[in-house]
C-alpha atoms as an extended CHARMM CRD file, in Angstrom:
* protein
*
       277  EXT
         1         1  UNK       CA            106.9510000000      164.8490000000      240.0480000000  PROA      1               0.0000000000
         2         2  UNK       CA            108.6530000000      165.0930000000      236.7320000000  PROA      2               0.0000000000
         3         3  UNK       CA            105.1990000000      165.3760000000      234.8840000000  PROA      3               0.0000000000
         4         4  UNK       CA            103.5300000000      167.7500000000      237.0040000000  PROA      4               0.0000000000
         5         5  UNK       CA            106.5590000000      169.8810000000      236.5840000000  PROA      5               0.0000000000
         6         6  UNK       CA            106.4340000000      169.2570000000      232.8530000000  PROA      6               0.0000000000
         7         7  UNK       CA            102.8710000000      170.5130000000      233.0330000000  PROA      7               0.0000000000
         8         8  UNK       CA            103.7150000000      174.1090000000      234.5040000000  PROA      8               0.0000000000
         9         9  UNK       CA            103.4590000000      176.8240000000      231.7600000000  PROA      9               0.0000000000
        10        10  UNK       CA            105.7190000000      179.6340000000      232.8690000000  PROA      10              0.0000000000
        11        11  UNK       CA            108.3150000000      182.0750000000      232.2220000000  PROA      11              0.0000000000
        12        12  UNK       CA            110.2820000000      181.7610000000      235.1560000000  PROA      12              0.0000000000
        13        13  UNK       CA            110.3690000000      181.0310000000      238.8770000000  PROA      13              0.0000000000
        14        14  UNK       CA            112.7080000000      182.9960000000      241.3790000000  PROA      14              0.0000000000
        15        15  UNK       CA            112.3610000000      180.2420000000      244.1220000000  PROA      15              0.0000000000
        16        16  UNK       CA            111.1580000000      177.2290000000      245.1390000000  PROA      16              0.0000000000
        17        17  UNK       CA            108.3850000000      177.7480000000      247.7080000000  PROA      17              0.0000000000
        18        18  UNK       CA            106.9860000000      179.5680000000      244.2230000000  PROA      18              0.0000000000
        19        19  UNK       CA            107.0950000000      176.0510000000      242.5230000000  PROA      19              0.0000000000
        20        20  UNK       CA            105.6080000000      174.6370000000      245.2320000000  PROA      20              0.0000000000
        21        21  UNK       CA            102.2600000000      176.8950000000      244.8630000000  PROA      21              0.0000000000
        22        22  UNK       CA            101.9980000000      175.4820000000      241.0180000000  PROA      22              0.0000000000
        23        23  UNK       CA            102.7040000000      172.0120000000      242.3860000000  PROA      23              0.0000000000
        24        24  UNK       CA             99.9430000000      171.7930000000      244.9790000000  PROA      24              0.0000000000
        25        25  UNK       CA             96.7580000000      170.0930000000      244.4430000000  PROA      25              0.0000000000
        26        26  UNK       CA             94.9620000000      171.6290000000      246.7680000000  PROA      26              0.0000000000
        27        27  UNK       CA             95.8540000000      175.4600000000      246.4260000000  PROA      27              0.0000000000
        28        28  UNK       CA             93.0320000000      176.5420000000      249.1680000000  PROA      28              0.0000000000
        29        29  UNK       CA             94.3760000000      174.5810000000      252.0050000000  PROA      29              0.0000000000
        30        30  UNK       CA             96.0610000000      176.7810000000      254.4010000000  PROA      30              0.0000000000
        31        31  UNK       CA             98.0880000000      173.4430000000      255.2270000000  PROA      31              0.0000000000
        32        32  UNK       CA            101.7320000000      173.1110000000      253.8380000000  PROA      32              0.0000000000
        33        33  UNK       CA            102.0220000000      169.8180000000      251.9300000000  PROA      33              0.0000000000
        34        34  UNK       CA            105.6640000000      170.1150000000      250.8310000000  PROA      34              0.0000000000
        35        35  UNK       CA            108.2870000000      169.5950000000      252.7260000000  PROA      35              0.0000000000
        36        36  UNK       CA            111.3180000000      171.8120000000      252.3990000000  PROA      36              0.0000000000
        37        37  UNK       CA            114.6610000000      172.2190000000      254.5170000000  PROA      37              0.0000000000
        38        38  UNK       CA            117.6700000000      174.3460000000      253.8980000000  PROA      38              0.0000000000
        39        39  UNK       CA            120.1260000000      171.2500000000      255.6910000000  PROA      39              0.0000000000
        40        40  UNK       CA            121.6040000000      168.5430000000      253.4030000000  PROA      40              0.0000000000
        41        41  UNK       CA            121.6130000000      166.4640000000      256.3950000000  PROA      41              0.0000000000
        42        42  UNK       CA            117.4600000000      166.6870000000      256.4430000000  PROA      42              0.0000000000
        43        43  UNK       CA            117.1780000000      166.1450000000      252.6850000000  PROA      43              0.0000000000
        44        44  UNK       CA            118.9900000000      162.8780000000      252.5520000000  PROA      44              0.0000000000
        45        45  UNK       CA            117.5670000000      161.5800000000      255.7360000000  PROA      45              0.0000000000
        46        46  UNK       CA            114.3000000000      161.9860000000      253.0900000000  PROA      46              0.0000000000
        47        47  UNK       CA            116.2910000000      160.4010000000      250.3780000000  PROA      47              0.0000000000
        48        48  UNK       CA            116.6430000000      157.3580000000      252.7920000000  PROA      48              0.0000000000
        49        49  UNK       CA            113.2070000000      157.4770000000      253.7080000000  PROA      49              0.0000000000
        50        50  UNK       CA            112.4450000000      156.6590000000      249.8470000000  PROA      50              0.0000000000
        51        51  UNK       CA            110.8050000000      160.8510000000      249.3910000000  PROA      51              0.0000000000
        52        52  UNK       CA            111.6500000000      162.4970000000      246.4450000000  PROA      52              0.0000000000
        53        53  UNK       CA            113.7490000000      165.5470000000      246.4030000000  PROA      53              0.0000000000
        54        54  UNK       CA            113.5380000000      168.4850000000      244.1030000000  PROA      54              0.0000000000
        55        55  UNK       CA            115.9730000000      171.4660000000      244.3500000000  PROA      55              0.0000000000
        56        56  UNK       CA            115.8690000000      174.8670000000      241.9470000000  PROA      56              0.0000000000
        57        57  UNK       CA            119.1410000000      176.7160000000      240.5490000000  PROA      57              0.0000000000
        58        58  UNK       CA            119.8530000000      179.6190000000      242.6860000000  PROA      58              0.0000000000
        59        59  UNK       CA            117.1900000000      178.4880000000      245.5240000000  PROA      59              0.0000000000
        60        60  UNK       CA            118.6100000000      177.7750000000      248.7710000000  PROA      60              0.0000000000
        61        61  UNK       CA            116.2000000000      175.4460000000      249.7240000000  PROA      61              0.0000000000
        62        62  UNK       CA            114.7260000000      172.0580000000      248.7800000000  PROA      62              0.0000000000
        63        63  UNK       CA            111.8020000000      170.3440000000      248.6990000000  PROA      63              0.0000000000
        64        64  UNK       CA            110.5460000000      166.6050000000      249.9190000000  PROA      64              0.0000000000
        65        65  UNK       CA            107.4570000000      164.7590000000      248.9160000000  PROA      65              0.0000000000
        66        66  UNK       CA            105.3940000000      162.8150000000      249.9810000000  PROA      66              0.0000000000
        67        67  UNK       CA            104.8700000000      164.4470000000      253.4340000000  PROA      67              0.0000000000
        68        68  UNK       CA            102.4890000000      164.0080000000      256.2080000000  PROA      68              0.0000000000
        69        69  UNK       CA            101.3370000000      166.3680000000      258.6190000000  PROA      69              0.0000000000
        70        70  UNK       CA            103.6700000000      164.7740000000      261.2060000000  PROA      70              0.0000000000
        71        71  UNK       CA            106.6750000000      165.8630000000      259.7050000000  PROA      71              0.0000000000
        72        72  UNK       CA            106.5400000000      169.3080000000      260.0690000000  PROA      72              0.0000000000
        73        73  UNK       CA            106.9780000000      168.3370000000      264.1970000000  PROA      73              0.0000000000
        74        74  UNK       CA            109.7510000000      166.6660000000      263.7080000000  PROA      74              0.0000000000
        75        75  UNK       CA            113.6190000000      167.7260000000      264.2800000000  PROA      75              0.0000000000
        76        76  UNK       CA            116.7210000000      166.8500000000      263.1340000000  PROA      76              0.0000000000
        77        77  UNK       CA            117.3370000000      167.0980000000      266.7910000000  PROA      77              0.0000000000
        78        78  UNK       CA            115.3880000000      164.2650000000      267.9740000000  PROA      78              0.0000000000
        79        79  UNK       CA            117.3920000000      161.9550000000      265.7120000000  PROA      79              0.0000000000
        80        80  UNK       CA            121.0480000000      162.7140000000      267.2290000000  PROA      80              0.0000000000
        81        81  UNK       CA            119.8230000000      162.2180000000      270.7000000000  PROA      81              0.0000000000
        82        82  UNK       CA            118.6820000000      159.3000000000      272.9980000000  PROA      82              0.0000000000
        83        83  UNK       CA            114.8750000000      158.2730000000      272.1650000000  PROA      83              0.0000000000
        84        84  UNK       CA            113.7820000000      158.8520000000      275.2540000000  PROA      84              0.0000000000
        85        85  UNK       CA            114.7410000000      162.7810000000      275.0230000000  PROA      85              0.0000000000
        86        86  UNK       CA            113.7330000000      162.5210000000      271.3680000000  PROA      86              0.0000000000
        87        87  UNK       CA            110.1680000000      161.4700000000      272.0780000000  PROA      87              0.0000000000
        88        88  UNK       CA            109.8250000000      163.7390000000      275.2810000000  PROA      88              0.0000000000
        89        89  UNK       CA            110.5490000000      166.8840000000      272.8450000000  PROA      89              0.0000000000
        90        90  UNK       CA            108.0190000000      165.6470000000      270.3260000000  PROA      90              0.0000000000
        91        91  UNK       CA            105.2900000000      165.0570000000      273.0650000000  PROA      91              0.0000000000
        92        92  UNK       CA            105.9760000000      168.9060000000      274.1590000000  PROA      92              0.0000000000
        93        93  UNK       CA            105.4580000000      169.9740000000      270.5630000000  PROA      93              0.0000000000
        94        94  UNK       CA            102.1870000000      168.5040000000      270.3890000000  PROA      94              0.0000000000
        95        95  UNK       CA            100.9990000000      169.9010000000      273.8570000000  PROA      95              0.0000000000
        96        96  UNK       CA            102.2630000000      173.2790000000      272.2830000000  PROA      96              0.0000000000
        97        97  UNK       CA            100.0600000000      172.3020000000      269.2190000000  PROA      97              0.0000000000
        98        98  UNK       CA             97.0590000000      171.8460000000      271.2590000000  PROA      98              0.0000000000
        99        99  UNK       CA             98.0600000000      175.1320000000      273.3440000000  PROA      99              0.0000000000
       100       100  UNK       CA             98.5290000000      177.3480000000      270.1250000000  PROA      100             0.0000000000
       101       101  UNK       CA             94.8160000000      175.8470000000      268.9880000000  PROA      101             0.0000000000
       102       102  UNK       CA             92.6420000000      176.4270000000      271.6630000000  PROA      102             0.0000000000
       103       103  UNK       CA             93.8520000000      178.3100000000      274.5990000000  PROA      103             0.0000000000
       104       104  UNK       CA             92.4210000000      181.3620000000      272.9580000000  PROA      104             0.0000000000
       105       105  UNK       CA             89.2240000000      179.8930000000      271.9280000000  PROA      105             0.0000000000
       106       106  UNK       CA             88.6240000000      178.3530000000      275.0860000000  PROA      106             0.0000000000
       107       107  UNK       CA             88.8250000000      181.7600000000      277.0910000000  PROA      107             0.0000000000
       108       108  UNK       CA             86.4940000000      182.8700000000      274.6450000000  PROA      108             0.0000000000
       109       109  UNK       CA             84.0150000000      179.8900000000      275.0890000000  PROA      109             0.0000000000
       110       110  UNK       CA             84.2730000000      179.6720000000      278.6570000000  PROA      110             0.0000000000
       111       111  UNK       CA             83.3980000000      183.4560000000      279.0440000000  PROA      111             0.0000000000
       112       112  UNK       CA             80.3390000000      183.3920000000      276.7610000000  PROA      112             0.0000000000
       113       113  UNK       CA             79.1290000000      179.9680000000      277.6620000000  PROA      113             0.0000000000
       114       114  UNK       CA             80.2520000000      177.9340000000      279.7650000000  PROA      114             0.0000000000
       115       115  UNK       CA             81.4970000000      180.1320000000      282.6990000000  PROA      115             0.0000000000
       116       116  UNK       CA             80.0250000000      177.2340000000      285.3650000000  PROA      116             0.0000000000
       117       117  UNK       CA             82.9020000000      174.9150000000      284.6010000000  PROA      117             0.0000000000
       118       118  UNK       CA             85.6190000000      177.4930000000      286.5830000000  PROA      118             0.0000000000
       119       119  UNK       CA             86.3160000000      177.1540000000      290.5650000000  PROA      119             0.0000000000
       120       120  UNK       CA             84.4050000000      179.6020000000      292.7670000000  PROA      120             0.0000000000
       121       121  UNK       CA             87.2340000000      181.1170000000      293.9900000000  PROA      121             0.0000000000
       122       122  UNK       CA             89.1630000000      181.9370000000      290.4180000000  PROA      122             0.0000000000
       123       123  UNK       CA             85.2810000000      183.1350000000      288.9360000000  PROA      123             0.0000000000
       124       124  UNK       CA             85.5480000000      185.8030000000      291.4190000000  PROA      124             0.0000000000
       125       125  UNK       CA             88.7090000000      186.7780000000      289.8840000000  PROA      125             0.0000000000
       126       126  UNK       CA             87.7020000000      186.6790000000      286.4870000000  PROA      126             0.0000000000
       127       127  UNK       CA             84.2600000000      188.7540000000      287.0840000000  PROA      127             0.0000000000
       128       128  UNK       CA             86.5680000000      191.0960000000      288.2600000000  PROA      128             0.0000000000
       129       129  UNK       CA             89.5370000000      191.1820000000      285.5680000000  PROA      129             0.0000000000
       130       130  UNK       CA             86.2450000000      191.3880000000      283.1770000000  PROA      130             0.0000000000
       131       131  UNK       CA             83.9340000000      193.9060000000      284.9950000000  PROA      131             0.0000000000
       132       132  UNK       CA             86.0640000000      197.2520000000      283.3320000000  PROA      132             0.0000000000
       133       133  UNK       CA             86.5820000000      195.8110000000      280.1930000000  PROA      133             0.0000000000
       134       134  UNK       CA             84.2770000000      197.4930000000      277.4270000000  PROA      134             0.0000000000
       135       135  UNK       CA             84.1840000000      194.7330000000      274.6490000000  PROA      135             0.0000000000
       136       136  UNK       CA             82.5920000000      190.8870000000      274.9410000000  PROA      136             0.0000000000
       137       137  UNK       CA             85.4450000000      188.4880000000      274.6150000000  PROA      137             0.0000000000
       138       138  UNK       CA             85.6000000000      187.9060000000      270.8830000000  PROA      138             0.0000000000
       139       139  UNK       CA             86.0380000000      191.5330000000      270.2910000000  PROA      139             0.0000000000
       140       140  UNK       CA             88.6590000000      191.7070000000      273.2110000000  PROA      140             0.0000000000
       141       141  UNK       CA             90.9630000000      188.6210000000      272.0530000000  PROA      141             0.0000000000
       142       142  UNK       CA             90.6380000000      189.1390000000      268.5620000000  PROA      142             0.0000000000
       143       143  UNK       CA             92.4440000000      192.9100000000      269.4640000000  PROA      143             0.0000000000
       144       144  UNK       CA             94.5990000000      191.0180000000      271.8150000000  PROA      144             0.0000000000
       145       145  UNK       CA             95.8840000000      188.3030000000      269.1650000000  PROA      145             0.0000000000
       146       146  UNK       CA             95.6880000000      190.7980000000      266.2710000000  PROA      146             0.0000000000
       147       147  UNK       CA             98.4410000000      192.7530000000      268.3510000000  PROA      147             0.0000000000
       148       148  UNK       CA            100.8560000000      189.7970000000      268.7020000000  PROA      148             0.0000000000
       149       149  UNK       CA            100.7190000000      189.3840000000      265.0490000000  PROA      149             0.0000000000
       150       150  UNK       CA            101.6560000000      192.6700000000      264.3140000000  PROA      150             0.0000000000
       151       151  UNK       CA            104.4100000000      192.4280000000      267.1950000000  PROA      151             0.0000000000
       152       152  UNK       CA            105.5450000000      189.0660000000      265.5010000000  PROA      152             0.0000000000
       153       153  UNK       CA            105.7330000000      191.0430000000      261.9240000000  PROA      153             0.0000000000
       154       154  UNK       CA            107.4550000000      193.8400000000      263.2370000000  PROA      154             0.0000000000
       155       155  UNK       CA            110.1350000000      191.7620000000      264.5530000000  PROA      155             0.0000000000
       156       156  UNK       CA            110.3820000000      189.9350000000      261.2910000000  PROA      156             0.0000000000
       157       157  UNK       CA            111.0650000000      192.7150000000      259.5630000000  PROA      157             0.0000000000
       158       158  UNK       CA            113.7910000000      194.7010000000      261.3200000000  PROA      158             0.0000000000
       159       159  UNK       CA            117.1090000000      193.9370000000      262.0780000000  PROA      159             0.0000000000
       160       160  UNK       CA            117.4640000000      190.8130000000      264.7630000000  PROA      160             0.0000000000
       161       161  UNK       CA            118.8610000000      193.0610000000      267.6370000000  PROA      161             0.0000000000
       162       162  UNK       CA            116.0690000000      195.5340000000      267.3380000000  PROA      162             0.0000000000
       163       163  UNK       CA            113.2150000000      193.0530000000      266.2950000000  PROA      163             0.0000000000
       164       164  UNK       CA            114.2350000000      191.0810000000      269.6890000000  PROA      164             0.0000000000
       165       165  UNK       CA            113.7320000000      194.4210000000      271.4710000000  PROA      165             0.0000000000
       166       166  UNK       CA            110.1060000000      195.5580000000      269.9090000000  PROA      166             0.0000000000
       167       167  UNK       CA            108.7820000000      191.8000000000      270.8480000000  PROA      167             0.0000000000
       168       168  UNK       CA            109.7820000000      192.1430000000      274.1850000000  PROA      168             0.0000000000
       169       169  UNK       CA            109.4090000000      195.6930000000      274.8740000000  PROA      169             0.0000000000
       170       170  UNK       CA            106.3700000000      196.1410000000      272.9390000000  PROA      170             0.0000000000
       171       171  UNK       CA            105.1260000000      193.2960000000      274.7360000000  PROA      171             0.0000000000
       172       172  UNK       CA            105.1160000000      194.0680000000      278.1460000000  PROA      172             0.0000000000
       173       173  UNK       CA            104.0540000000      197.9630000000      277.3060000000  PROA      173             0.0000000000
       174       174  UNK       CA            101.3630000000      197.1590000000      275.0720000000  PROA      174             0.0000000000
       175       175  UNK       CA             99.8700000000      193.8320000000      277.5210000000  PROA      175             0.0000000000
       176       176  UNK       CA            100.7410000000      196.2240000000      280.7660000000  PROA      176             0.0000000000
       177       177  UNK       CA             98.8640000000      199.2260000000      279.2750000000  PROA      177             0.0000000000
       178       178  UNK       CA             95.8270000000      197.1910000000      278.0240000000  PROA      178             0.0000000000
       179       179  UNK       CA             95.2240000000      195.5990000000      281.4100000000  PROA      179             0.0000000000
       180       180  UNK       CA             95.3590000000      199.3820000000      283.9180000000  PROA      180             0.0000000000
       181       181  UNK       CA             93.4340000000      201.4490000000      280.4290000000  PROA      181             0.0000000000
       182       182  UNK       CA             90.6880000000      198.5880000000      280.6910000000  PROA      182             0.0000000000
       183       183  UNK       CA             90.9330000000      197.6520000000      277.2790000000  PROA      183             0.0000000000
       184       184  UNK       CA             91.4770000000      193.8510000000      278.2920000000  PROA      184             0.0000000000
       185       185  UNK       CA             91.5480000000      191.4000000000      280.8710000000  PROA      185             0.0000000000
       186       186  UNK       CA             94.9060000000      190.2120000000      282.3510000000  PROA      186             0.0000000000
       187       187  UNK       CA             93.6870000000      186.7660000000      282.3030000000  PROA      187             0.0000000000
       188       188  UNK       CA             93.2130000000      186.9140000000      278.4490000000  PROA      188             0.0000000000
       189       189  UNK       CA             96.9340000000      188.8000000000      278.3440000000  PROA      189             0.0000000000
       190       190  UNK       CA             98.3280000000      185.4850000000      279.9960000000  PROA      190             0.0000000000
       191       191  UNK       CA             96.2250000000      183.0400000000      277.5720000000  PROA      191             0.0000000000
       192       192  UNK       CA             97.3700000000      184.9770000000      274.5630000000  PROA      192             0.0000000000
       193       193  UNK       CA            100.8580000000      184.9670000000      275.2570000000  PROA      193             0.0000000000
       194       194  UNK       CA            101.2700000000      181.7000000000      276.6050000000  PROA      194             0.0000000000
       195       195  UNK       CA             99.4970000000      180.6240000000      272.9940000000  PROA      195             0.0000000000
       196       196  UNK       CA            102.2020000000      182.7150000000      271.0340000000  PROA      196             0.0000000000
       197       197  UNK       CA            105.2080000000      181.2160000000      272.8180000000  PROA      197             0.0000000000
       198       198  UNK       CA            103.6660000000      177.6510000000      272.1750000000  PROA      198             0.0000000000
       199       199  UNK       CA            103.2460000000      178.3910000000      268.4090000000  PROA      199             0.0000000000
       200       200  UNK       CA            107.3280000000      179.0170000000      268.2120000000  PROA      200             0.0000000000
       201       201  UNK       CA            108.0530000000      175.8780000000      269.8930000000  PROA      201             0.0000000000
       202       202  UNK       CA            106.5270000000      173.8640000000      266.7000000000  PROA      202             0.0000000000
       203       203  UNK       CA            109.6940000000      173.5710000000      264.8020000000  PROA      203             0.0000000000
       204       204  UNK       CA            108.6070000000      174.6420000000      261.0150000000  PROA      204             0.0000000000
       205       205  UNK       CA            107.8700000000      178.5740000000      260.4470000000  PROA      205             0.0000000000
       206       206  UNK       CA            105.2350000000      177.2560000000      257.5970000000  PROA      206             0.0000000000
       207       207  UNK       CA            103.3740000000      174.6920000000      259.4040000000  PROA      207             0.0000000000
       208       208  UNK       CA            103.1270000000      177.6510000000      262.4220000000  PROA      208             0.0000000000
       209       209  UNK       CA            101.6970000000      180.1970000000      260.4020000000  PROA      209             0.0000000000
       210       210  UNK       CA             99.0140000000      177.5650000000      259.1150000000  PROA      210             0.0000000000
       211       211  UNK       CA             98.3130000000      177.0660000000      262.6770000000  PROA      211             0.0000000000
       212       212  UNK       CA             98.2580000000      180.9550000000      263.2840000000  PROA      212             0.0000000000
       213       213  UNK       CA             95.4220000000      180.9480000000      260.8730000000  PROA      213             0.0000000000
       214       214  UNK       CA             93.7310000000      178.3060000000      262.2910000000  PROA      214             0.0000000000
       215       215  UNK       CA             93.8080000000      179.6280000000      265.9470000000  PROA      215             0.0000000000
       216       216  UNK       CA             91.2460000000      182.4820000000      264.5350000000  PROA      216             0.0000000000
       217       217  UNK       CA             88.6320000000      180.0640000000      262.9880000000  PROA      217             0.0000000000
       218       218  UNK       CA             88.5540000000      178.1330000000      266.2900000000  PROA      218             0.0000000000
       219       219  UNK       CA             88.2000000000      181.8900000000      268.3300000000  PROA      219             0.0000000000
       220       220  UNK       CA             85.5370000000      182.9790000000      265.6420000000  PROA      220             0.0000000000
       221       221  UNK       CA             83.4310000000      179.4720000000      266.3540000000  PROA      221             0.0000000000
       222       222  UNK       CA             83.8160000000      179.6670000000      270.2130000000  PROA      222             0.0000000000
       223       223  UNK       CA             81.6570000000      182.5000000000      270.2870000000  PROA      223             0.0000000000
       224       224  UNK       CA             79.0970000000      181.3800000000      268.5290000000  PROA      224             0.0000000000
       225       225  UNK       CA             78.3890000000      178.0660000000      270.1160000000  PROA      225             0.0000000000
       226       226  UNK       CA             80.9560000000      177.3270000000      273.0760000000  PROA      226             0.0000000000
       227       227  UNK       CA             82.6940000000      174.6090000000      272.8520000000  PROA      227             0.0000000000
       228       228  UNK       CA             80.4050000000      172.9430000000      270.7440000000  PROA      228             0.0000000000
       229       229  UNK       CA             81.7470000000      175.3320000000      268.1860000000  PROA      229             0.0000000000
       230       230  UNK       CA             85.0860000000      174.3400000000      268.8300000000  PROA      230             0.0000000000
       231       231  UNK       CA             84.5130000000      170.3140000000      268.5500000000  PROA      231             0.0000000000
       232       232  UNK       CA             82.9120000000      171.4590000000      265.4060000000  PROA      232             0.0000000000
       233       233  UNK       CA             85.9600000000      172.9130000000      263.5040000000  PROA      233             0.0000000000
       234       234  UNK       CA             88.0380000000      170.1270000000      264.7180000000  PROA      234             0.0000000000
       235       235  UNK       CA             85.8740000000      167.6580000000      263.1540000000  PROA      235             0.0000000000
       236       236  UNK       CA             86.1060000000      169.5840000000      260.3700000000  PROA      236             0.0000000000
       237       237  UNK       CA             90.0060000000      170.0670000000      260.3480000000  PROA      237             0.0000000000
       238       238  UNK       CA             90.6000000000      166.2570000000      260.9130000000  PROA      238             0.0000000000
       239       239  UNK       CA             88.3150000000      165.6090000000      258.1880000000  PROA      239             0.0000000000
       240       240  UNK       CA             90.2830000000      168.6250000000      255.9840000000  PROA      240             0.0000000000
       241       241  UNK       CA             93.5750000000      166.3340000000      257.0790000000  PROA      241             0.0000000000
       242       242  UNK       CA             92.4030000000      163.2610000000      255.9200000000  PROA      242             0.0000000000
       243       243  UNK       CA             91.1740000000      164.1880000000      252.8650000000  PROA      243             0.0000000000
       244       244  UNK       CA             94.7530000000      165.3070000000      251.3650000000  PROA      244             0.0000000000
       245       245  UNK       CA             96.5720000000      163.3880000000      249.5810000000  PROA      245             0.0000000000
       246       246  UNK       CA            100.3030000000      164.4110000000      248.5370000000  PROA      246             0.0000000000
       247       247  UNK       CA            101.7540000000      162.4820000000      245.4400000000  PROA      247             0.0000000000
       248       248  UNK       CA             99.3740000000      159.3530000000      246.4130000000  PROA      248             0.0000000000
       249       249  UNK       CA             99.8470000000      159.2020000000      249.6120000000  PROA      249             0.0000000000
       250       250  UNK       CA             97.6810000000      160.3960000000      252.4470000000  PROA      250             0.0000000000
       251       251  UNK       CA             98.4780000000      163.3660000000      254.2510000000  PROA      251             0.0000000000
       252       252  UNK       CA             97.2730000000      162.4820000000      257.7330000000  PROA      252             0.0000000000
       253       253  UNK       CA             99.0230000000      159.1900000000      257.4000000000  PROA      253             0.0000000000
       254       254  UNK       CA             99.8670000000      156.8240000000      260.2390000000  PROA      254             0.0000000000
       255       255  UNK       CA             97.2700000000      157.7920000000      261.9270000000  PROA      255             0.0000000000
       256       256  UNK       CA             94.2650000000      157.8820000000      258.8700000000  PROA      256             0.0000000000
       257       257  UNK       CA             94.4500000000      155.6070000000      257.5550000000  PROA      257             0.0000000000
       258       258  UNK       CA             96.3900000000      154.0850000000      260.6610000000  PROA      258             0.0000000000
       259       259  UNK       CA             99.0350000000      152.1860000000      259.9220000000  PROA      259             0.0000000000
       260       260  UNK       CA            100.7390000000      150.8790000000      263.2910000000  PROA      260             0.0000000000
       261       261  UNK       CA            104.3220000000      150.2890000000      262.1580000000  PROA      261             0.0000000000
       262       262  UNK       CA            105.1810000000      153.7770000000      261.1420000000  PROA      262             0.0000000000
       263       263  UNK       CA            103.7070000000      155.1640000000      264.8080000000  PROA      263             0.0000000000
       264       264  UNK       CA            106.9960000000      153.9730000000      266.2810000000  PROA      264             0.0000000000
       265       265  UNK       CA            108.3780000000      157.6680000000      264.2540000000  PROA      265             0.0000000000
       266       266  UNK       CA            105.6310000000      159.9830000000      264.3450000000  PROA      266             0.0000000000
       267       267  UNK       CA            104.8530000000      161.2260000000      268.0100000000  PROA      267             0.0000000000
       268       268  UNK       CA            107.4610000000      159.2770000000      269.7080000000  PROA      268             0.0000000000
       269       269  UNK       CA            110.1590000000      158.5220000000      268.1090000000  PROA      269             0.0000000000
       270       270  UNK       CA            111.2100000000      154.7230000000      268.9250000000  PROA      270             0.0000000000
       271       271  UNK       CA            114.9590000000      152.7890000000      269.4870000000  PROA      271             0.0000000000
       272       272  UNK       CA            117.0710000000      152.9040000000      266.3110000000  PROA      272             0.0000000000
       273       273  UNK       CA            116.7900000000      148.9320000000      266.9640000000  PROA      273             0.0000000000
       274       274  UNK       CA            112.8180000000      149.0410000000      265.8990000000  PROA      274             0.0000000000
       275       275  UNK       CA            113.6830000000      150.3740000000      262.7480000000  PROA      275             0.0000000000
       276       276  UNK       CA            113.8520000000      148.5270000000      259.1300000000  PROA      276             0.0000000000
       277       277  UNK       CA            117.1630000000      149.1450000000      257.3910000000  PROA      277             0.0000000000
């Protein structure tokens, strides 16, 4: 760490998430692979872990590394309760991981391709919800989730009390209005949103807008080959994961390469008694 920040040739740096952009080795990854926190608590829970911690004058923040992809689902939270409630909220945060993914891009593959895989009784429905709507479904859900983004910027950027009211309000109108103008179907509406609420339920703002991103690529390769398209960019995002390597160590590590005695804190999160001191 101390040579690589030796080796950055700058005036200045306002913050550290700017440091972090010179220290990355892999700029193009849309995939965070620095860990920072703005609780003490978190930081020297990393100290004890043997990371490394960096902090900048005047930042608020500070930064961990190594770091695997596994960290950015964890909580301080799971840690100060019992392991069973501890592992239970990680488990949800991975469902809400695959939810965020490819709820989306499986509407979009299922109404393009494979269709035959839904119930008689719920195709009827969904010929119907579809039959007014002018665009094919990549068209229609990019719109739809193109819309939630702006929503989710919106609220970012005003004050909290009236941010709270544009999500919700805007929301509603904007889904409500969609669905009786034609301009989607309400079964996309309810896809879309229930993918948005799982992407805030992955604790790390960074590691969700990385996933944001992602969401798209996996819409963009539903439609052009089903869900072949879809087992297609997940080959190639596990392969992307595995091929990172933070400060010498493996980003996608325990599980590539797999080491079994450091599963017992990655999606569950094991007794206090199974740990080394």
């Amino acid at each position: 760490m101390q040579e690589r920040i030796k080796g950055i040739d700058i005036k200045g740096i306002n913050d550290l998430n700017q440091l972090i952009q010179y220290l990355d080795k892999k700029p193009l990854s849309i995939f965070p692979q620095y860990f920072t926190t703005e609780r003490p608590d978190v930081s020297t829970s990393k100290l004890l872990e043997g990371r490394v911690i960096c902090l900048l004058d005047g930042s608020p923040y500070s930064l961990s590394t190594p770091t695997s992809f596994f960290e950015f689902f964890q909580s301080p939270d799971d840690y100060n309760q019992r392991w069973l409630l501890g592992t239970l909220s990680r488990a949800l945060r991975f469902t809400a991981l695959v939810i965020t993914l490819f709820a989306s891009a499986f509407y979009v593959a299922v109404s393009m391709f494979q269709y035959e895989i839904i119930p008689v009784n719920l195709l009827q429905q969904f010929i119907k919800s579809r039959s007014d709507v002018p665009f094919n479904p990549l068209i229609e859900a990019l719109i739809i989730e193109s819309i939630i983004e702006l929503l989710r910027e919106a609220g970012a950027r005003l004050p909290s009390k009236i941010g709270q009211t544009i999500g919700i309000v805007g929301g509603i109108v904007i889904g409500t209005a969609a669905v009786e103008a034609g301009f989607s179907s309400n079964i996309l509406i309810i896809v879309v949103s229930i993918s948005a609420i799982s992407s805030f339920v992955v604790p790390h703002i960074i590691m969700t807008a990385s996933l944001r991103i992602s969401r798209f690529i996996f819409i963009i390769l539903a439609s052009i080959a089903g869900f072949f398209g879809i087992i297609f960019g997940l080959i190639i995002l596990l392969i992307h994961l595995c091929s990172i390597k933070n400060m010498g160590e493996y980003y996608f590590k325990p599980i590539a390469p797999l080491s079994l005695k450091d599963l017992k804190d990655t999606i569950i999160r094991a007794p206090y008694q199974f740990f080394k001191k």
